[in-house]
N, C-alpha and C positions, 0 to 999 in steps of 0.2 A: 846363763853362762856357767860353764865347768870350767873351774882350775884346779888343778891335782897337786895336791905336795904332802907332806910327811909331818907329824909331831912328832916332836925331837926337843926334850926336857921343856914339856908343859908347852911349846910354843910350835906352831902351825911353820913349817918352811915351805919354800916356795920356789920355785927356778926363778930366776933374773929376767928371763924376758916375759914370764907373768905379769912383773911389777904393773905394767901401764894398765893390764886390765882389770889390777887389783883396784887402781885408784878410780876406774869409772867406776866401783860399786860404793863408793865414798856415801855413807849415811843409807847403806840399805841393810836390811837384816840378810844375815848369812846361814849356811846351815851346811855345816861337818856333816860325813857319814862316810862310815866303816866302808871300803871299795872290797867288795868279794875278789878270792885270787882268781888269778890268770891260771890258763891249763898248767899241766903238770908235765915234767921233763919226761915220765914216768907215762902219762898219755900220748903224746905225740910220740915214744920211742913203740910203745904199741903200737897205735894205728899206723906209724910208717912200717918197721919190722915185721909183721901179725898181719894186719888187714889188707893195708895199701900191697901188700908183696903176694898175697895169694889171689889176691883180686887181677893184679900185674900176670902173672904167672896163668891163668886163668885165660884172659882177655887179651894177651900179648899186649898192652899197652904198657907203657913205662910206670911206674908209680906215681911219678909227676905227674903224668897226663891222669893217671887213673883221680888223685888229687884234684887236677882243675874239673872232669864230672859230676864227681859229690859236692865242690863248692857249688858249684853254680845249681847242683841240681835243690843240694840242701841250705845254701847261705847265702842266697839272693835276695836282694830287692831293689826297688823300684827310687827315682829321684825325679821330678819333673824341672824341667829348666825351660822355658821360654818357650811353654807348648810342648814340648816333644820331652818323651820318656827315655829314661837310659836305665840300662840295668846295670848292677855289679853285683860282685860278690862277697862275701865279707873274707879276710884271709883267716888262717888260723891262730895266726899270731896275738890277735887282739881278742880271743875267745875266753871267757871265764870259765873254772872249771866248770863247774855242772852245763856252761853251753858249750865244752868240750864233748862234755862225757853224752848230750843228748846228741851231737852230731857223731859221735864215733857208733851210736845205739842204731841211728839211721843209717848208717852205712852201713853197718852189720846185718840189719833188718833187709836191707838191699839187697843184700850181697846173696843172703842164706834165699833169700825169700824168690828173687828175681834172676839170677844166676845159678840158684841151688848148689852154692859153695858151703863147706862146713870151714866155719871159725871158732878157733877154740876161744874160751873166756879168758879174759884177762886175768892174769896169775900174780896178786899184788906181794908175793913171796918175790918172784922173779926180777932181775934186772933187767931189762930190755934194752939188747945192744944198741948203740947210737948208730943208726944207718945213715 
């Protein structure tokens, strides 16, 4: 079991409706650790601006659609439930950086490699408009 909260002056917080499944761990050893960040406003403002739009522009798909592709192509997997498979995706939102930055690598590798588009490199001088 995973529960997320925050240290805040020496003591572990916790949202409210945690509580119930703090108390099934009653008498078990526990263990903290540091949660790596989430992507960066600075990555998704690239890949939607930058990749997702030349790839759009390219392929006449929307960027959104160009988006549901690489999830599915690059951040699927598999769940079994009662015999039968289902796939999803994972979304972007829930990505740590570095599984940002290897999925925006894929996409770029994609893109240059299987499309034969040129992307320029990400310019970590630049601000990258919010689209």
């Amino acid at each position: 079991m995973i529960i997320f909260g925050k240290v805040r002056d020496g003591q572990v917080k916790i949202q409210r409706f945690f509580k119930n499944d703090l108390n099934k761990l009653e008498g078990c050893d526990v263990e903290i650790v540091k949660v790596s960040s989430l992507k960066t406003l600075q990555q998704l403002r690239y890949l939607w601006g930058v990749v997702y739009r030349i790839i759009s522009e390219h392929t006449g798909f929307t960027p959104e659609e160009v988006s549901e592709v690489y999830k599915k192509k690059f951040l699927t997997y598999q769940k079994e439930h009662k015999g039968k498979v289902y796939d999803f995706a994972r979304g972007l939102s829930i990505l740590k950086k570095e599984e940002a930055a290897e999925f925006i690598k894929k996409v770029i590798n994609h893109a240059q490699t299987e499309l034969e588009l040129i992307i320029p490199e990400p310019d970590d001088e630049f601000e990258y408009p919010n689209e």
